[in-house]
N, C-alpha and C positions, 0 to 999 in steps of 0.2 A: 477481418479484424487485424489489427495491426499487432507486430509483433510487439510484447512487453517483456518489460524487467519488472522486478520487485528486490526491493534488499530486505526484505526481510529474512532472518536466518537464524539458524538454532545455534549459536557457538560450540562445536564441538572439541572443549578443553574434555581432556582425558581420555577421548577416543582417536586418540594418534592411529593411523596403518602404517602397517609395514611395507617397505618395497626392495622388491632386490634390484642390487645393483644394476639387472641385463635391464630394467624399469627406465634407465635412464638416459634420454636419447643421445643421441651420437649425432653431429650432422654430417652432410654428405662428402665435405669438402671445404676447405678454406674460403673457398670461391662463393661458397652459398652467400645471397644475398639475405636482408634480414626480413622479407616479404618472403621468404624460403622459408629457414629457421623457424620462423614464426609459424605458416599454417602446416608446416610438417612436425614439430613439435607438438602443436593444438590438437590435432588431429591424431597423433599417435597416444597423448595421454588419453584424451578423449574415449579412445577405442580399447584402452586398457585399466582405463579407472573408471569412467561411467559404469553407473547402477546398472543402465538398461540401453547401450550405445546403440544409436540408429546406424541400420547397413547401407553402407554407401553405395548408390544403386541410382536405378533410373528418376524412382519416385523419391529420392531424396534429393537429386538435382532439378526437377521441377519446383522442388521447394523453395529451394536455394533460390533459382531464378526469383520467384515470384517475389520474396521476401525479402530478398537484396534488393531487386528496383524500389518494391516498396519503402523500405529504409531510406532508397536513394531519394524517392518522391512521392512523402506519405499523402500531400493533397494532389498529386497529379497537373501541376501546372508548369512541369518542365519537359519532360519528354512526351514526343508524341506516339503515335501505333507505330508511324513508320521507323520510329527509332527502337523499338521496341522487337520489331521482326529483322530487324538488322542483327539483335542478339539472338533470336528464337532458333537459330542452328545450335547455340548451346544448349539447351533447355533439359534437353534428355543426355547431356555429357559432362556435366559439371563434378560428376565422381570422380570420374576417368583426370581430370586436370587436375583435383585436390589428390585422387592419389599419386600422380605423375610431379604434381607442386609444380604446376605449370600456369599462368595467367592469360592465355586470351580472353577469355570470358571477362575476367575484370578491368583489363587492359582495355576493351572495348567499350566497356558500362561506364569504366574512368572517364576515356575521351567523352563519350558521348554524352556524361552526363556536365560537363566541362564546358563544352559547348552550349550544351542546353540552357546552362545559368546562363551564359554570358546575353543567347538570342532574348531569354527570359526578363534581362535587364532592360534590355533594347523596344522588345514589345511594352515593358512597360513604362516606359519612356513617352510611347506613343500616346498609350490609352493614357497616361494620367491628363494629359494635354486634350482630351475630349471632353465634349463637353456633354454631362450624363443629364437624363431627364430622370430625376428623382422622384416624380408622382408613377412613373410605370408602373406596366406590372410585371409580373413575372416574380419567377421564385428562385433562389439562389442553396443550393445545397452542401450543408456544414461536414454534409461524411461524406470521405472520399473514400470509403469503401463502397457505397453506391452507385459509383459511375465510372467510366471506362476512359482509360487515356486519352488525350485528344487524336484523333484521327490525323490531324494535319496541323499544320501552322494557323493556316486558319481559325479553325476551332480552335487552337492552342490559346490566338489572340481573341476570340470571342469568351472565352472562360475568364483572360484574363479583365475581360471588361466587364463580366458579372461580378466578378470578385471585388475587383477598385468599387464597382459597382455600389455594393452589401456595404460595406468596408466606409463608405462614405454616409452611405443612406443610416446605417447604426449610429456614424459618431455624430450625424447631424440631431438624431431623433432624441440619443442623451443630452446634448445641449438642450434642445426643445426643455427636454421633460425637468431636468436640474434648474430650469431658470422661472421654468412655470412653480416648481416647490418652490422656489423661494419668493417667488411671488415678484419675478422681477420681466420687465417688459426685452423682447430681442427683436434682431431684424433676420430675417431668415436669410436672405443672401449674404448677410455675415455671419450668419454661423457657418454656413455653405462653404465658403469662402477660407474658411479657419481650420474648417474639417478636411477640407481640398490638401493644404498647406499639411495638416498634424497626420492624416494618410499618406502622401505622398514622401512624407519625414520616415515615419514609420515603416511603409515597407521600402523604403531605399535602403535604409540602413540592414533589412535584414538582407537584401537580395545582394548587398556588398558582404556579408555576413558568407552567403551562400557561396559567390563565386570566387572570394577567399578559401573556400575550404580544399585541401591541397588530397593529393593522391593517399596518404597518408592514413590522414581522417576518412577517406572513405574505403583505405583496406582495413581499418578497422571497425565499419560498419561490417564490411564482407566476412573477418572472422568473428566478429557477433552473431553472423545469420548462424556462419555453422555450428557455431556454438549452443545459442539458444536454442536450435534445432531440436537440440537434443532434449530441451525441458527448458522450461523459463528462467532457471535459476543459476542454469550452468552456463556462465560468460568468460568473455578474456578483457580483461583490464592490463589499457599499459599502464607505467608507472603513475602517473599522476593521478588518475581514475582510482588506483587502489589507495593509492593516500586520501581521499576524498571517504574513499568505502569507510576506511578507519575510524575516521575524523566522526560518519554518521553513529556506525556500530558503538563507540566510543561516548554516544552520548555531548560532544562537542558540536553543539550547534550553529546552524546557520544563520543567526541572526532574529528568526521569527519563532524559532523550536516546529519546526519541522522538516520532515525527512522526506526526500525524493527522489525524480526516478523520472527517465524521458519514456513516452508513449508518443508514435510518430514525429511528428515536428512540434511538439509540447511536452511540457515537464509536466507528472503528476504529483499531487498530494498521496506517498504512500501512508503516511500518518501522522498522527499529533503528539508531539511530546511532552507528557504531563509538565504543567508546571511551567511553559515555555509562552514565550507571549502569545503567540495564536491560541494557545490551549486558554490562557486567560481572555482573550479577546471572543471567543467563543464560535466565531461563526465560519472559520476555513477545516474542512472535513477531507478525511480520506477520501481518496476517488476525483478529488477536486481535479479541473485543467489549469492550467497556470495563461493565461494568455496576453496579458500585460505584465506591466510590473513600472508605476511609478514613484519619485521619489518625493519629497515634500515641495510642493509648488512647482513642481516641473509637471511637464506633461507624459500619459503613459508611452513606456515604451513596447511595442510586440515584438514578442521571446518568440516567437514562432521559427521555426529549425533552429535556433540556437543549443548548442552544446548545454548540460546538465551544469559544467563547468561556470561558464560565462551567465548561465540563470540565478547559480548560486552568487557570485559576486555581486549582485545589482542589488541580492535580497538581501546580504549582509550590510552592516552598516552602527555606526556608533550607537552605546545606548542614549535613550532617549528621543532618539528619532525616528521619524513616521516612515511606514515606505505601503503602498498601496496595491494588495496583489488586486488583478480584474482577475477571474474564475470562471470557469463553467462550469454549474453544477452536475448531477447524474441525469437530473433531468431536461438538463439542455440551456437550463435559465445561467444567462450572465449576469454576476453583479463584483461587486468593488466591495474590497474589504479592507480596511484600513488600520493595521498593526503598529504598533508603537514598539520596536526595539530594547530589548531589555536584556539582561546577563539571567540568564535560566537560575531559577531558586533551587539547586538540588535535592532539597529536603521534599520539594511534592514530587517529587518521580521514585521516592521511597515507600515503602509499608507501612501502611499507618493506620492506628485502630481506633473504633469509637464505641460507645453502647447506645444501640438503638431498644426504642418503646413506643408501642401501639398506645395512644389515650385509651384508657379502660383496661389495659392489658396489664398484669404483672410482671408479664416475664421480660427479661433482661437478656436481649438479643447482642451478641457480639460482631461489630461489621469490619471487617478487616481486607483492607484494599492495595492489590499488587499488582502496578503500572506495567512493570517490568521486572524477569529474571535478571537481573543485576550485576554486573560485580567489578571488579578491577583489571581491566584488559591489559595493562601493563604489569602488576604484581599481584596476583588472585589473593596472595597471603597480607595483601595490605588494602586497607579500604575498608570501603561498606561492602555488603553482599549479600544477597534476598534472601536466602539461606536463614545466616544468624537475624537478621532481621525481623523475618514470620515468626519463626523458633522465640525470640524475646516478646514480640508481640501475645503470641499463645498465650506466654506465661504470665504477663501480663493480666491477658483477660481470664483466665481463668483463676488468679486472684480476685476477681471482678464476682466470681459466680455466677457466671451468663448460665443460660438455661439453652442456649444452643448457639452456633456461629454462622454467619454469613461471609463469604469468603469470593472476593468481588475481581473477577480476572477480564473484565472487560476489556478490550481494546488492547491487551496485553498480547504484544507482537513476539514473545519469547526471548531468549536467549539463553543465560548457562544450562545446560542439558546435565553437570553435576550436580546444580543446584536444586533441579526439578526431582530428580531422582529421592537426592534426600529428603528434600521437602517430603515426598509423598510420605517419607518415614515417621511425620510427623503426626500423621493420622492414623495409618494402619500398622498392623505389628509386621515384624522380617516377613520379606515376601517380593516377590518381583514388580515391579513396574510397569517396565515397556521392554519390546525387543526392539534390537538394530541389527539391518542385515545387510552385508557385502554382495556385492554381485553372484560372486562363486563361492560362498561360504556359508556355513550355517550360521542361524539367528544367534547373537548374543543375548542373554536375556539379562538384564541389569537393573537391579535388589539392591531396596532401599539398606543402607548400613548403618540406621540410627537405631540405638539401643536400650530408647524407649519411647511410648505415644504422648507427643504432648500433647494433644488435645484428643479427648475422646469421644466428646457428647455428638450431638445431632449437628448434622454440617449441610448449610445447600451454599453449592458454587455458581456464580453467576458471570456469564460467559455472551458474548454474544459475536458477529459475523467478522470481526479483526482481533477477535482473540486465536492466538496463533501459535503453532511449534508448541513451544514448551509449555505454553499453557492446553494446548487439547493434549499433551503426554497427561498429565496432571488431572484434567476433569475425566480421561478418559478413564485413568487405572484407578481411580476413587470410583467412577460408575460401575468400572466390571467388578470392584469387590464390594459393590451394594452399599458402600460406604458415603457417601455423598450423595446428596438429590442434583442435578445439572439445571437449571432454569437460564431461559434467554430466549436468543431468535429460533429463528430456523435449522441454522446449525455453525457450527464457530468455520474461518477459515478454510482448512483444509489442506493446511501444507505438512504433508508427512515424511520429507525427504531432509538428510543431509548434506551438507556441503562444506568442501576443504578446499583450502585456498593450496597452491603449488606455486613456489617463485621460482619462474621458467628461467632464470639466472643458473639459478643450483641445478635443473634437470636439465638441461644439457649441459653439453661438455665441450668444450672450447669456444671458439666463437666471438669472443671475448671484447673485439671490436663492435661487433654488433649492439652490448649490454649499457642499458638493460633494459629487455626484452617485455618486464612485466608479469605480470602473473593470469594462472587459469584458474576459475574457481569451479569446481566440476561437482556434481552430486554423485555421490559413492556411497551411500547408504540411503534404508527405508525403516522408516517406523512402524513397527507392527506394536501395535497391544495385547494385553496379556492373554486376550480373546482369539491371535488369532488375526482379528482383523486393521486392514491399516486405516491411518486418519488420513490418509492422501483423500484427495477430494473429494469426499463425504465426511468429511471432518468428525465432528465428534456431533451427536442428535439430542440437544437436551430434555431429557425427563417428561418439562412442563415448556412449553414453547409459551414467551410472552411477545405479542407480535409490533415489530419495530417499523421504522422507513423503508427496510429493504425485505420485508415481508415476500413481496410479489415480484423481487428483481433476484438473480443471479450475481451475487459479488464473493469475492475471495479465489481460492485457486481454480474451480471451476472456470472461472473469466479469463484465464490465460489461455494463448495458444499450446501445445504443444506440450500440456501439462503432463505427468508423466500417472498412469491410469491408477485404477484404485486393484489391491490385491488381499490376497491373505495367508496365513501361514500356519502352521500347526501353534495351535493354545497350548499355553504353559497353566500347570496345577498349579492354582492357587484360593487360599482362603485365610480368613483373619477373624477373628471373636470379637472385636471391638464395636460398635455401634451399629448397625446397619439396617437399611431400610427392605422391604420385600416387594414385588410388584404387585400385591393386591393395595398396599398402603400407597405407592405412586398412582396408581389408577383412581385412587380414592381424591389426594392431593390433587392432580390433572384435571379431572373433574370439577370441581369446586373452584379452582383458577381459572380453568374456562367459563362456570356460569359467571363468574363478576368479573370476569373481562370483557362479556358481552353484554353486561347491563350497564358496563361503565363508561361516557361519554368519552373521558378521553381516549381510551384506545379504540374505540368506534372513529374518532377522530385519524389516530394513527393509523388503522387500515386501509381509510377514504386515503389520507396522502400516501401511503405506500401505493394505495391505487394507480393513483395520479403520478408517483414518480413514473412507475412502469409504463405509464400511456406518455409520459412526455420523455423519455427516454429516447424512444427510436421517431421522433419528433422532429426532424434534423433540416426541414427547409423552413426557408424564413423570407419573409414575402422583398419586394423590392424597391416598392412605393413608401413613402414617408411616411406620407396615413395609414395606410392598410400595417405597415410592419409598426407606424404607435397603436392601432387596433389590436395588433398581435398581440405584442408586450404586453398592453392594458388587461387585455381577458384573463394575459396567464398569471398579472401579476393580481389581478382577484380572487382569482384561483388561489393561489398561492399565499394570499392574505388571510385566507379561513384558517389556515394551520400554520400561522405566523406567534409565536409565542404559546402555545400552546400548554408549555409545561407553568404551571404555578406553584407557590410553596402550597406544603399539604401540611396542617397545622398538628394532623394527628400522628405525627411524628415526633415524637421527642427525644433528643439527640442527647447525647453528654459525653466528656474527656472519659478517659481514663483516669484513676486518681493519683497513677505511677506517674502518667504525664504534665500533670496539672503545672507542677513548677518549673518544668523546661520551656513549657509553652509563653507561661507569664513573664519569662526571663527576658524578651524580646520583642518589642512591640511589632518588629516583623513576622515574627510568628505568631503572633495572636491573631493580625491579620490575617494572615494564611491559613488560622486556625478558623477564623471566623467565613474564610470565603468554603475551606472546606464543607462546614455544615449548611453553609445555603445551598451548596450542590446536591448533598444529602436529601436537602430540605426539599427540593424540588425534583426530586427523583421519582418520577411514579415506580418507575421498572424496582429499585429498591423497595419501595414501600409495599408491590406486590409480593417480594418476596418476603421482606415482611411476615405477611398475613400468610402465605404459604407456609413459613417460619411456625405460625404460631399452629396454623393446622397441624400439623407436623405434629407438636408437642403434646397439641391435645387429643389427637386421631392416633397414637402410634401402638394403640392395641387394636386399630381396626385390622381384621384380614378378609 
């Protein structure tokens, strides 16, 4: 598996550390180059601010080797074995050079991977100029973790004839199929013909992309290896990378409202930002691959090795206009998704409440929905901020007279870690939250300081596999004080760690020609909960599991490499008087969720396709012939049409304002809009409307023991 990033991260406003001055590096000499500076800086903070720093050793330079070429050549079509055992006397010394800040090792992967592009360019110069038989057979394989460098030139240029190969046979078979919907007649050696031309366009321009990329760009792939090494989270950004970090964190979007992140020589979907045009267009998902990207009337282009940077530019673009990501789902299927450009509406990625009702039912359910921890990255004491937000929300509905609350953290990737804290105040009386632990220090334990409960009654939180950081702080310290019921998937994310960014400008000291240097963002702290135990990759385990797409798959922090492992720490005393459930009443709830999730078509439905994502997941060849690979498509896309639309509005739900909100909303024919797309999403929620009825169990079972 290739190595990943993810930007997701808990802002840690108010947990500044301290460092003494000997903390701060010194470099060796005037003389130091800034390929010096740089991994002897990286590498000393590294070793004295990491949580849990890897020892630089024999098996950490095997690491290193494997995960650098890889970086270098995530699908394996540039180097071959013998260039590969030309570095293999480094393999087991790669410590020795990062402690020594010496380069052969990279000096030689430079060259060799330099050369590689250029032969790279050249073989495919050859092969496009062949002429492919398209009815073949044979199978072409999409992971290049399955297979082993090219042995030789040879095979180097035989891979590359599968690939032009694939690469030709897909864009001829979507012509096929786009001309047949429309019910329009083609001639196959012009489509042939067209797709020769839009391939050979296509990968020129990246292989000119590739042998562009200077030494530079690829020593800082090499301090990403040993960076990431250490846990997926902890990288080195030069300057421009971290302007970009900002811009995402920041809530400044890219054009489509969504946030990413390269996986091998692809950019991933790491999520959807409410409220952002993909988030209204519906159908681009976390986990997504990015693998085209065209703009209106032009033809796609392949991002494939392209920089995060250069992926972003293409996606941006004026409002109003279209731009077309191509995708690869989790399960392997590619399709085209077409985004219309818009200026992000900031009001959907705020907290916003409604009163939900069962038909038949009396009770007056409170639903209250937070996209995100929130707040003003530039001036915390100016803005919006989820904090006062929920807090007015509450008050809100509990002039409403709800009979209980629903409190909906889905998809909620975190951020303020002061925000969450208080928040929890909101619920429970004075009392600790979560701990945060330094490497060599004991657990801070940090206690809600609001002084008093705004909402008290019966609460379930609904949580599912990309709800994250600050949100599992949140569902977790609500479960250990029996305060909350937790309902959702399998179990939320899993990322228990934090991270602080260092501008290597200010930590070293002189140098000064070399700046600027960039910054390191390293993980220095762990989340433990009040229990005790952390949400590092076993995230937080809801209550009542309601089962999703990813049912039967592995996503969130588990799916990284090198994530950093699950622990525990001594539990903190704590308890609170305010509402809370006991576990003979969750076993009761559980139950009763489970029999009508099992007699219920549609999640019957959802677990045949979580089936099915997991069986087409590790699905990864694709045939080579026209026919047999439109045969392929065809099955999967039958397949894939049984659980096509699936969700419908559920009429026995009845939605309503608030009646605080009623005249803000009408003030604006845009927000009525926005008002009105809100509750069709409601409307067609099963997973809500489960809870729901869990909801209402609740109310009416809460003297069962």
């Amino acid at each position: 598996m290739n190595l990943k990033n993810i930007y997701l991260s808990v802002a840690v406003i108010g947990l500044s550390l301290f460092f003494l001055s000997s903390q701060i590096f010194s470099g060796s000499g005037s003389s130091s180059t800034k390929e010096e500076v740089l991994l002897r800086s990286i590498v000393t903070h590294i070793d004295r601010l990491h949580f849990e720093p890897r020892e630089f050793n024999e098996e950490f330079s095997t690491l290193v080797f494997n995960e650098f070429l890889n970086g270098l050549d995530a699908n394996k079509r540039f180097l071959t074995q013998n260039e590969i055992e030309q570095l293999r006397s480094f393999e087991n010394r790669i410590h020795l050079e990062i402690r020594n800040t010496t380069f052969e090792f990279f000096e030689l992967a430079d060259e060799l991977m330099s050369k590689s592009a250029k032969r790279a360019y050249k073989i495919f110069e050859e092969v496009i100029q062949m002429d492919f038989d398209l009815n073949a057979e044979g199978y072409f394989e999409l992971d290049a973790d399955k297979i082993e460098f090219a042995a030789n030139k040879i095979e180097l240029k035989e891979r590359w004839q599968r690939y032009i190969h694939f690469q030709l046979v897909d864009d001829v078979v979507r012509q096929i199929n786009r001309a047949e919907e429309k019910e329009e007649d083609y001639d196959l050696d012009k489509l042939v013909s067209e797709s020769r031309e839009k391939v050979e366009e296509r990968i020129r321009t990246w292989l000119d992309r590739i042998k562009k990329m200077d030494s530079e760009s690829r020593f800082n792939i090499y301090l990403n290896t040993i960076s990431n090494l250490q846990d997926p989270h902890t990288g080195y950004f030069k300057p421009k990378d971290k302007q970009d970090f900002d811009m995402r964190m920041s809530n400044q979007l890219e054009g489509i409202g969504a946030r990413l992140t390269t996986e091998g020589e692809h950019v991933k979907i790491v999520s959807i930002v409410p409220g952002g045009p993909a988030w209204k267009q519906g159908e681009l998902e976390p986990n997504d691959l990015i693998l085209k990207v065209a703009q209106e009337d032009e033809e796609p282009v392949d991002i494939s090795g392209w920089s995060l940077d250069d992926v972003v530019s293409i996606i941006r673009g004026p409002k109003g206009t279209k731009v077309t990501i191509t995708v690869r789902k989790i399960d392997n299927k590619v399709v085209d998704i077409e985004i219309t450009r818009d200026v992000v509406v900031f009001e959907e990625g705020y907290a916003r409440s409604a009163i939900l009702q069962k038909e038949g039912k009396d009770t007056r359910i409170g639903y209250l929905n937070l996209p995100s921890f929130y707040f003003n990255i530039g001036n915390a004491s100016e803005g919006r901020n989820s904090k006062d937000d929920v807090k007015a929300e509450l008050k809100k509905l509990n002039e409403e007279n709800i009979d209980g609350l629903i409190f909906d953290l889905r998809n909620n990737g975190g951020g303020s870690l002061n925000d969450v804290v208080d928040m929890s105040g909101f619920f429970i009386e004075e009392g600790p939250v979560v701990q945060v632990k330094a490497r060599a220090s004991e657990p801070q334990v940090l206690s809600n300081r609001e002084n008093e409960v705004v909402y008290s009654g019966p609460l379930v939180i609904m949580v599912n596999s990309f709800s994250a950081s600050a949100s599992e702080i949140l569902a977790a310290a609500l479960q250990d004080y029996g305060r909350a019921i937790i309902v959702g998937g399998n179990s939320t994310f899993g990322k228990g760690t934090v991270q602080r960014f260092y501008n290597l400008d200010r930590m070293v000291r002189g140098h000064n020609e070399l700046k600027p240097l960039g910054e390191l963002k390293v993980t220095t702290q762990k989340f433990y909960r009040i229990n005790g135990g952390s949400t590092q990759l076993k995230g937080v385990r809801p209550d009542i599991v309601i089962p999703d797409n990813f049912h039967f798959v592995t996503v969130g922090e588990n799916d990284y490499d090198f994530a950093m492992e699950w622990s525990e720490i001594q539990a903190v005393d704590f308890s609170q008087n305010v509402w809370e459930v006991d576990d003979n009443l969750i076993h009761w709830l559980r139950k009763r969720s489970e029999d009508r999730i099992s007699e219920d078509e549609l999640f019957t439905k959802v677990l045949a396709n979580a089936d099915r994502l997991k069986r087409m997941r590790n699905h990864s060849v694709r045939p080579l012939g026209i026919e047999t690979y439109r045969e392929f498509l065809r099955e999967r896309e039958e397949e894939a049409e049984q659980f096509r639309d699936m969700f419908h509005p559920i009429e026995s739900i009845h939605i309503s304002n608030i009646e605080a909100d009623l005249e803000f909303i009408h003030s604006d024919s845009s927000r009525i809009a926005r008002n009105e797309s809100f509750f069709e999403n409601i409307q067609k929620d099963a997973y809500i409307f489960e809870t729901i009825q869990i909801m209402n169990d609740l109310l009416n079972g809460s003297e069962v023991k």
